[in-house]
C-alpha positions in Angstrom: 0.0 0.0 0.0 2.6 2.1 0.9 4.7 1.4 -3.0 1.0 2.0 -4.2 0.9 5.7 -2.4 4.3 6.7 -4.0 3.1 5.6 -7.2 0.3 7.8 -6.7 2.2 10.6 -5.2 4.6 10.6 -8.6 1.1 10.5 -10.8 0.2 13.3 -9.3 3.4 15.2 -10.4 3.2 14.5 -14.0 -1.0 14.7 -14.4 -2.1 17.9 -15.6 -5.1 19.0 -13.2 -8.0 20.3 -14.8 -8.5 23.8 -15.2 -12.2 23.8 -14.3 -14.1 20.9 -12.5 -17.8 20.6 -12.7 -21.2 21.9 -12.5 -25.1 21.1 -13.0 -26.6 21.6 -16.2 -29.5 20.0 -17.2 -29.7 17.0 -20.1 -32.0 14.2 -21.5 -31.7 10.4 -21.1 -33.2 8.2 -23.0 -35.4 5.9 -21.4 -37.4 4.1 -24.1 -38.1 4.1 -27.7 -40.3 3.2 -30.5 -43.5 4.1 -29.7 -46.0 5.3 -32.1 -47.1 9.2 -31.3 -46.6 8.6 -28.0 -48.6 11.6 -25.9 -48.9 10.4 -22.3 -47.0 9.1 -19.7 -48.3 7.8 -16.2 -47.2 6.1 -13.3 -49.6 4.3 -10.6 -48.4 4.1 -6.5 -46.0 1.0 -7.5 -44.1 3.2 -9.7 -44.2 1.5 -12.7 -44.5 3.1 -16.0 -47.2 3.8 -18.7 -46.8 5.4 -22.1 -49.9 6.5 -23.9 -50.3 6.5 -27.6 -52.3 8.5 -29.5 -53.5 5.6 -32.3 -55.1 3.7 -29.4 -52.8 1.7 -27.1 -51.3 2.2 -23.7 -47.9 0.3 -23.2 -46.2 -0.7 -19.6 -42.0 -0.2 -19.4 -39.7 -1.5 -17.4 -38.3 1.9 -15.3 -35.3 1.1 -17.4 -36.9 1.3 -21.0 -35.5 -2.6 -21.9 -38.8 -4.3 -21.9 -42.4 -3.3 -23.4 -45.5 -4.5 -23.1 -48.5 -4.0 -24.0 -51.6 -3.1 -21.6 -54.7 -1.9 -22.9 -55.3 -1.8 -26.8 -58.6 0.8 -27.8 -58.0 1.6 -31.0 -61.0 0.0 -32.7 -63.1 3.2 -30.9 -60.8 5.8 -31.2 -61.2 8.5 -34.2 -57.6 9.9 -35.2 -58.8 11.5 -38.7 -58.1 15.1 -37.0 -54.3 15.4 -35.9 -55.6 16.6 -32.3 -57.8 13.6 -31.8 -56.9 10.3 -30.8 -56.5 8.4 -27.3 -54.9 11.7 -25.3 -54.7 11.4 -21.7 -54.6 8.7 -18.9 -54.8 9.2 -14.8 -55.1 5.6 -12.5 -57.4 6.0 -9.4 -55.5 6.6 -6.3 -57.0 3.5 -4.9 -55.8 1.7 -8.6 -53.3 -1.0 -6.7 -56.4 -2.0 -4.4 -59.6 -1.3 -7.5 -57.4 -1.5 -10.6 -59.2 1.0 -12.1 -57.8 3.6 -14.6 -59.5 6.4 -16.5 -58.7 7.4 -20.3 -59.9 9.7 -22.4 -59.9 9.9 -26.0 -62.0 10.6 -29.0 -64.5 7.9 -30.2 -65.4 7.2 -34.1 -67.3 10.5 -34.5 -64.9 12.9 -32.9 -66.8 13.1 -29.5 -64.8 13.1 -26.2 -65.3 10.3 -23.8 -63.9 9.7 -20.6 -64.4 6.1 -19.7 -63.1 3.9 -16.8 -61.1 0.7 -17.6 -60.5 -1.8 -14.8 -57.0 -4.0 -14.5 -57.0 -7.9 -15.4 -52.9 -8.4 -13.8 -49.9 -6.6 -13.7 -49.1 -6.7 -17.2 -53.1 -5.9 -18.7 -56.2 -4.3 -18.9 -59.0 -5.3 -19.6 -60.5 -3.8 -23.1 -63.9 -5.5 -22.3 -64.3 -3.5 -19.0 -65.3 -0.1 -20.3 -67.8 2.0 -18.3 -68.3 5.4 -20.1 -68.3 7.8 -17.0 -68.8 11.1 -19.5 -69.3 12.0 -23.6 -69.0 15.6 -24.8 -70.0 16.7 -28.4 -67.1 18.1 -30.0 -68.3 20.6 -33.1 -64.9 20.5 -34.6 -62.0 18.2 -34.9 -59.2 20.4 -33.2 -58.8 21.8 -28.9 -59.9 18.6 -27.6 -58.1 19.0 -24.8 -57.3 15.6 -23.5 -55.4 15.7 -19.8 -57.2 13.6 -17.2 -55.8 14.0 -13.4 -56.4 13.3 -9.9 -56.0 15.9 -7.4 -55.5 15.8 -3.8 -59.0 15.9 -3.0 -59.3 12.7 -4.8 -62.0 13.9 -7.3 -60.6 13.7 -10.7 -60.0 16.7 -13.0 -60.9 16.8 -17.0 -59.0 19.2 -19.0 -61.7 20.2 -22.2 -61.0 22.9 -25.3 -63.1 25.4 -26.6 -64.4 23.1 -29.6 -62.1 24.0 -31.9 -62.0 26.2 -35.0 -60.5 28.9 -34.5 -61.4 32.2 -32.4 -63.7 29.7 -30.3 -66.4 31.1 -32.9 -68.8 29.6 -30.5 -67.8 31.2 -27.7 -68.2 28.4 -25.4 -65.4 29.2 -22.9 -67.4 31.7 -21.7 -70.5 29.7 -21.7 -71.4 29.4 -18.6 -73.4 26.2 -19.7 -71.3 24.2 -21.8 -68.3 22.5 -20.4 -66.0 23.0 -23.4 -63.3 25.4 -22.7 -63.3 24.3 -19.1 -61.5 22.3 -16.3 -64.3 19.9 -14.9 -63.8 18.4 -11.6 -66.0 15.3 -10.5 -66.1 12.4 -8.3 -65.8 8.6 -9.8 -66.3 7.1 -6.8 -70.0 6.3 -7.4 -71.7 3.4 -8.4 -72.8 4.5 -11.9 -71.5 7.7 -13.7 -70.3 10.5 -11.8 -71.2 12.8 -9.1 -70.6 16.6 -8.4 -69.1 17.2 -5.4 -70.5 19.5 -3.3 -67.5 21.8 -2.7 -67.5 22.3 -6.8 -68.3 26.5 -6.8 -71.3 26.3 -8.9 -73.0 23.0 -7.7 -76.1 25.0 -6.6 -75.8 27.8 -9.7 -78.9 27.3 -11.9 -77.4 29.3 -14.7 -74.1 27.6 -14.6 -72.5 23.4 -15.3 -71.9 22.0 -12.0 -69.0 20.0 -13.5 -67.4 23.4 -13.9 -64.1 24.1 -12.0 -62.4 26.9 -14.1 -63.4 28.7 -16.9 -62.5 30.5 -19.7 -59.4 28.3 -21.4 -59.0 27.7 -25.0 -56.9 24.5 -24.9 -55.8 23.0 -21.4 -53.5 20.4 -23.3 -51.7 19.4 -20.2 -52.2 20.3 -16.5 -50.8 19.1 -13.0 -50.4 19.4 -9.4 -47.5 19.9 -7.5 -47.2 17.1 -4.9 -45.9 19.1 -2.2 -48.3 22.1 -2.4 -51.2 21.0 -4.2 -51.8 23.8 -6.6 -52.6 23.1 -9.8 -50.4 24.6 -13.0 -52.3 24.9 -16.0 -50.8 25.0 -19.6 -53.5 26.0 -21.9 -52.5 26.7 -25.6 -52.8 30.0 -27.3 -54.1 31.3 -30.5 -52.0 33.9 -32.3 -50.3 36.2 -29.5 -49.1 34.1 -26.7 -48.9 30.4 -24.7 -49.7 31.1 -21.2 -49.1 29.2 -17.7 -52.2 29.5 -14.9 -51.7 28.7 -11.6 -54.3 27.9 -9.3 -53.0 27.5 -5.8 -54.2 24.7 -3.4 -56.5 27.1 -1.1 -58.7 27.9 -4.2 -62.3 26.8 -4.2 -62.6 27.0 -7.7 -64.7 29.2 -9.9 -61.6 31.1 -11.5 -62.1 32.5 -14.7 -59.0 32.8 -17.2 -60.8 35.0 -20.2 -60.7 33.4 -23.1 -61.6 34.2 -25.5 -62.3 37.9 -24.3 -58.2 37.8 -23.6 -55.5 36.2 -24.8 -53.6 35.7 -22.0 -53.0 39.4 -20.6 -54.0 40.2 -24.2 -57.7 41.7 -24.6 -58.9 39.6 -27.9 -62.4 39.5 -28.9 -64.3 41.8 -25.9 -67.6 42.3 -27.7 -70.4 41.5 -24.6 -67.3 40.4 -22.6 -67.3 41.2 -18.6 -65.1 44.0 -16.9 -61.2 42.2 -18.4 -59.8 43.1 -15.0 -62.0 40.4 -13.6 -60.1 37.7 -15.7 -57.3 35.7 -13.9 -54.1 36.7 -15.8 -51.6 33.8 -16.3 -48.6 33.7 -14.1 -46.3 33.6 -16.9 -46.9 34.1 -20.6 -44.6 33.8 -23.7 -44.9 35.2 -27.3 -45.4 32.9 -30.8 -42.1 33.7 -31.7 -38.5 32.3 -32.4 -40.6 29.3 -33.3 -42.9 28.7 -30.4 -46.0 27.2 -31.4 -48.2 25.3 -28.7 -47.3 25.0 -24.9 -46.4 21.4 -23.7 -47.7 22.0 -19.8 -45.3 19.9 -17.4 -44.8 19.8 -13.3 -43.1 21.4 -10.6 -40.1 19.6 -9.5 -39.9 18.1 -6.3 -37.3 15.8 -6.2 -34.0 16.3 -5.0 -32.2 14.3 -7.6 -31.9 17.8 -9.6 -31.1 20.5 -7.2 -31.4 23.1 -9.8 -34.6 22.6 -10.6 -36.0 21.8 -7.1 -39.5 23.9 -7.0 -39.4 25.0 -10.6 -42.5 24.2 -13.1 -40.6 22.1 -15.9 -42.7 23.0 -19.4 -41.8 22.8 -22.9 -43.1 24.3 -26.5 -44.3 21.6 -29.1 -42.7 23.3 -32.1 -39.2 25.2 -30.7 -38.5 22.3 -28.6 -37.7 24.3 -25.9 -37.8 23.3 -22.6 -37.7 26.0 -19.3 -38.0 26.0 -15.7 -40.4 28.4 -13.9 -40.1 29.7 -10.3 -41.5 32.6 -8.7 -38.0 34.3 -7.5 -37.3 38.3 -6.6 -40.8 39.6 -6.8 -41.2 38.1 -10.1 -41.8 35.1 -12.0 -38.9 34.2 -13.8 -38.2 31.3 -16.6 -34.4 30.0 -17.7 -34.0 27.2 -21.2 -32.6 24.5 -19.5 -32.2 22.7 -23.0 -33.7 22.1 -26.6 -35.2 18.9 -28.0 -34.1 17.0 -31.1 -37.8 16.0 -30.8 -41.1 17.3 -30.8 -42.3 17.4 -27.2 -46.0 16.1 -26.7 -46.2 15.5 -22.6 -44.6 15.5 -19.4 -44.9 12.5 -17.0 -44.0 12.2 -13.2 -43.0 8.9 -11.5 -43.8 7.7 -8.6 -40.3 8.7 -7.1 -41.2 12.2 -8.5 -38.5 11.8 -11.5 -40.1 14.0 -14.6 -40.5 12.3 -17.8 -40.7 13.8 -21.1 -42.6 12.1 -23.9 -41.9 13.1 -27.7 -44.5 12.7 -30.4 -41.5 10.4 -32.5 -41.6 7.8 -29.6 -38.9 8.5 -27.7 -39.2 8.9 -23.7 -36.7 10.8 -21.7 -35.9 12.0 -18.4 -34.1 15.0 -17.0 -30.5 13.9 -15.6 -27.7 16.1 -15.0 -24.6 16.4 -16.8 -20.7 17.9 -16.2 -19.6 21.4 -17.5 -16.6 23.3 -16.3 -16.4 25.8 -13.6 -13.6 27.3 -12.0 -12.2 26.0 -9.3 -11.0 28.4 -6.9 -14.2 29.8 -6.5 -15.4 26.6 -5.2 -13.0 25.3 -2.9 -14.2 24.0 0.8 -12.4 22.1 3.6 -12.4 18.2 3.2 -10.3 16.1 5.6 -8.2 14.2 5.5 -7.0 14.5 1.7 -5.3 12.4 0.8 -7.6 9.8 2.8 -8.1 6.6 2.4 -10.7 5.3 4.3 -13.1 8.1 5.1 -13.7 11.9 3.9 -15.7 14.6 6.0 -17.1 17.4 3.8 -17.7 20.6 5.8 -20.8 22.6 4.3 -20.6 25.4 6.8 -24.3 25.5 7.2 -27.4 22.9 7.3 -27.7 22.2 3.5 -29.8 20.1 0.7 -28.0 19.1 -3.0 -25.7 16.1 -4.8 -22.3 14.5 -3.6 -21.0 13.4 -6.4 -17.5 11.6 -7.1 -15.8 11.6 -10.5 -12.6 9.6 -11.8 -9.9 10.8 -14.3 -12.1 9.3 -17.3 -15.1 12.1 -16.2 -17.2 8.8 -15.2 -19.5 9.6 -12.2 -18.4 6.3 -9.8 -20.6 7.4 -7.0 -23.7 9.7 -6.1 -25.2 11.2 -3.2 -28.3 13.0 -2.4 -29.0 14.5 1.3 -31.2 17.1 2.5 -30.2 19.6 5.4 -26.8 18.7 6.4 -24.4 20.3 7.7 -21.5 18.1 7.0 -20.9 14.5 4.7 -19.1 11.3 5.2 -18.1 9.9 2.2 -16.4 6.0 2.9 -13.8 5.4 0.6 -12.5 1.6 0.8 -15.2 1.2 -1.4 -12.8 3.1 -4.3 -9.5 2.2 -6.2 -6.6 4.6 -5.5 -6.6 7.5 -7.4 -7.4 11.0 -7.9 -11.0 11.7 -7.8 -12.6 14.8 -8.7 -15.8 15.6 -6.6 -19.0 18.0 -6.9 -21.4 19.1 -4.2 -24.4 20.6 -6.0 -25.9 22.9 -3.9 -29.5 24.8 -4.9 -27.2 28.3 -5.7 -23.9 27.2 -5.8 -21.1 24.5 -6.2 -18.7 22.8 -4.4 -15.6 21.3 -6.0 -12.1 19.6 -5.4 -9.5 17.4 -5.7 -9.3 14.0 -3.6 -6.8 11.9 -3.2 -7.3 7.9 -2.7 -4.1 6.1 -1.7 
């Protein structure tokens, strides 16, 4: 050991140490491929994966993309003749490893939207024979189906619906108070036959208005989620000619909200004729413009595992035609977006495991997660006391303060060889017999800044 130390000591003598060590940026990894438009991804309490396709069929993966199989196949009902329609959303019961009940909703041979319950055989299939339509909506036109299904905290399950399509919602039926296109429903499943309205639903006991009704006035609610930690819901509904806009409803609401369209786009006034007072329209949180080649807004989640560090807290969305992708948070008075990273493919979904890893689904059948990758950063900004170094059993890290991030450890071939995530410490252990001799490089990812060294394994 001792030979093997002086060996070492004389390596370190001749290797040329790096002039910058490393950093968090933000990349994809590909999980699974060869799907056919996939749109939807969903994962039940066991954590196992489910990717939605758009011609009919849902597929289960292995977490590690090598094995496929196929779960529920609709296709025979489903109407795909309009590029919007097709089987678009998914959500499983929160009960679904105790009921084995799943919800989908897609469009049936004439276009209409139907949101039907589907109950599990095993593991590995649904049933196709089980379907119980739980709700049908005439659709006048082909396009602004909407499509997201989702169950909230409360339990009840939320239906994302567009304004009927066209263009310029020439029916106006977001603002119908009547119609439940160009709405967010919200309804409880947990009934015998059908559905029931919850009482809580803000216009169960309005004559004049849908008791299905949660929120209002949206022209295409393609995707929208909850954050598992707070509860709110985020909202991405897609725009018409000006803007893509982001709502955020937090978890305190009781519903009822009203987000203009199609008297504004976004903060936008649009078509106002017999329109209410504007300023009683919920703006969007954040909006963006139609431009540098942003078509359609792909609504994601809120981060809220600590895998990332970066992107702890942030709302992850991405645009269908740039194939950007962004993080959201609400920083400095302000809420403020960053690219994190552009697509090779066109984005159609986000998906959330069970773990509270993010998924992103592309419309060319490829399914990827966010993972982090190494980038340069200098050094002597970074440096904090380790001990002992050159160690060779164990290695204390001194944060200098309760903190939350990544330990990682890299070797001289850049090859992360070990990984780390803790939450308010103030100090790591890192045992080392595990490791060969050799220099190692390490990173401590931190939610505003970075930690980096040398260490020395002898």
């Amino acid at each position: 050991m001792k030979n093997s130390y002086l060996l070492l000591l004389c390596f370190l003598c001749i290797v040329k140490t790096p002039k910058g060590l490393t950093a968090q940026e933000i990349n994809l990894e590909l999980v699974a491929d060869g799907f056919e438009k996939s749109v939807d991804l969903q994962s039940p309490q066991d954590g196992r994966l489910y990717i939605v396709e758009q011609t009919g069929k849902i597929w289960h993966i292995s977490t590690s993309g090598e094995q496929k199989t196929l779960f529920l196949d609709i296709g025979q009902k489903v109407s795909t003749t309009q590029g919007e329609q097709g089987l678009l959303g998914m959500a499983f019961h929160p009960d679904y490893l105790d009921n084995g009940y799943l919800y989908v909703n897609y469009t049936d041979l004439n276009g209409h939207t139907v949101v039907a319950r589907y109950t599990r055989l095993d593991t590995d299939r649904a049933d196709p024979e089980s379907e119980v339509i739980i709700l049908r909506q005439d659709q006048p036109f082909g396009n602004h189906n909407g499509g997201c299904l989702a169950f909230g905290p409360d339990n009840y399950l939320y239906i994302g619906l567009g304004d009927g399509g066209a263009r310029d919602d020439i029916q106006n039926n977001s603002q119908n108070p009547m119609s439940l296109l160009g709405k967010i429903l919200r309804i409880d499943v947990d009934t015998e036959q059908g559905y029931a309205i919850p009482p809580s639903n803000p216009f169960a006991d309005d004559d004049f208005t849908a008791d299905e009704i949660w929120a209002l006035g949206l022209r295409n609610p393609w995707r929208f989620s909850f954050d598992r930690k707070t509860g709110d819901l985020w909202i991405g509904d897609v725009g018409q000619d000006q803007v893509e806009e982001i709502d955020m409803q937090e978890a305190s609401s009781t519903g009822g909200e009203n987000y203009g369209w199609r008297c504004k786009e976004g903060t936008h006034p649009y078509l106002t004729e017999g329109c209410q007072d504007l300023d009683s329209f919920i703006d969007p949180v954040y909006q963006y413009p139609l431009t540098d080649g942003n078509c359609s807004i792909i609504g994601g989640y809120v981060y809220r595992t600590d895998s990332l560090a970066s992107l702890y807290g942030h709302y992850i969305f991405a645009d269908f035609c740039s194939k950007n992708v962004w993080k959201l948070v609400y920083q400095n008075d302000e809420w403020q977006s960053t690219l994190i990273l552009r697509m090779n493919n066109n984005p159609s979904s986000f998906g959330q495991g069970a773990d509270g890893t993010i998924y992103i689904v592309s419309l060319q059948g490829k399914i990827y997660k966010l993972e982090e990758v190494i980038s340069s950063v200098e050094q002597d900004e970074l440096q904090r006391p380790i001990y002992p170094n050159p160690t060779r059993d164990i290695v204390h890290f001194d944060l200098g303060g309760a903190q939350s991030g990544i330990l990682q450890l890299i070797d001289l071939y850049g090859r992360i060889v070990y990984r780390q995530s803790f939450y308010q410490q103030s100090a790591l252990v890192l045992e080392m017999s595990r490791f060969e001799p050799q220099i190692y490089y390490y990173t401590i990812i931190l939610p505003k800044k970075h930690i980096a060294g040398q260490l020395i394994k002898h």
